[in-house]
N, C-alpha and C positions, 0 to 999 in steps of 0.2 A: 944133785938136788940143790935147786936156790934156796939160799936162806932169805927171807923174806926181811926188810928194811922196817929197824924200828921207826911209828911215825913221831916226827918232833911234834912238839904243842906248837901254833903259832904265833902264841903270845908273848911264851919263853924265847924262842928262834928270835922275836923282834927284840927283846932284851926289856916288855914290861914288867917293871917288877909291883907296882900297883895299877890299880886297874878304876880311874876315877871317872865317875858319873859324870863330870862338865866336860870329858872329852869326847863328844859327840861324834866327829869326824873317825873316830877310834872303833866308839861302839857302833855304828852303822855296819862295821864291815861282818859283823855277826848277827844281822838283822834280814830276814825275807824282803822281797817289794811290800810284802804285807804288813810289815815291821814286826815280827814274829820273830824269836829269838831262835838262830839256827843250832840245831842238837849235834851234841858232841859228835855221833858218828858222821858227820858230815863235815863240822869244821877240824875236826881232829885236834883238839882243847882236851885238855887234862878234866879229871872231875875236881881238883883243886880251882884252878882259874874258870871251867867252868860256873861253880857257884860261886864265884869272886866275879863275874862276868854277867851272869844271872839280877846280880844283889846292884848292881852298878845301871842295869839295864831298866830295872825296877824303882830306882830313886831317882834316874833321869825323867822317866816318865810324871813321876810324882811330882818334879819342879817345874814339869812342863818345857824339857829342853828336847823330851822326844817324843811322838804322841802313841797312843796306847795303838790304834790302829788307823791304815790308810783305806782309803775309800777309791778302791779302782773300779769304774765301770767303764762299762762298752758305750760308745756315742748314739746318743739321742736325737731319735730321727724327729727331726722338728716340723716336718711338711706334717706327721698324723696327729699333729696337736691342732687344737679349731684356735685359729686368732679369735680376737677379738677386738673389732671396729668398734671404734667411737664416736655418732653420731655429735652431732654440732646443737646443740642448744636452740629449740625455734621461741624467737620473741614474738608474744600476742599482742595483738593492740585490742582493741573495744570495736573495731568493728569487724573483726574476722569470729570474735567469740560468741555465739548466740547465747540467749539469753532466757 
């Protein structure tokens, strides 16, 4: 029978021992493309630096060093939008205008 492998936290394994809101490149790595805070069972984070990771992710937001959500869409087919042409300005004179 395998014994099964405790999982390390990877915050501890990097040797953070705080976990601070202005390091952006840090906290991205626990963020969705959606910038969605990825859940423990996924990144295998403790529930200690989980909410030490939470609370850091949430006052980044707040100073605007990370944004609350990213805006992915699919490309915009531009050919079924109608342009719109802009006609040239016609100058009157007095004897084209009847009267």
């Amino acid at each position: 029978m395998a014994v099964a492998k405790k999982k390390v936290c990877p915050i501890d394994e990097a040797g953070v021992t705080h976990i601070d809101y202005k390091d952006t490149v840090f906290l991205k790595k626990f963020l969705t493309k959606f910038n969605r805070i990825i859940p423990r069972y996924y990144s295998g984070t403790t529930l200690r630096n989980q909410k030490k990771l939470a609370v850091a992710v949430k006052r980044a937001r707040y100073m605007a060093l990370l944004p609350y959500v990213l805006e992915v869409r699919a490309s915009v087919n531009h050919s079924a939008v109608p342009t719109v042409t802009t006609v040239a300005p016609v100058e009157l004179d007095e004897s084209t205008v009847a009267v």
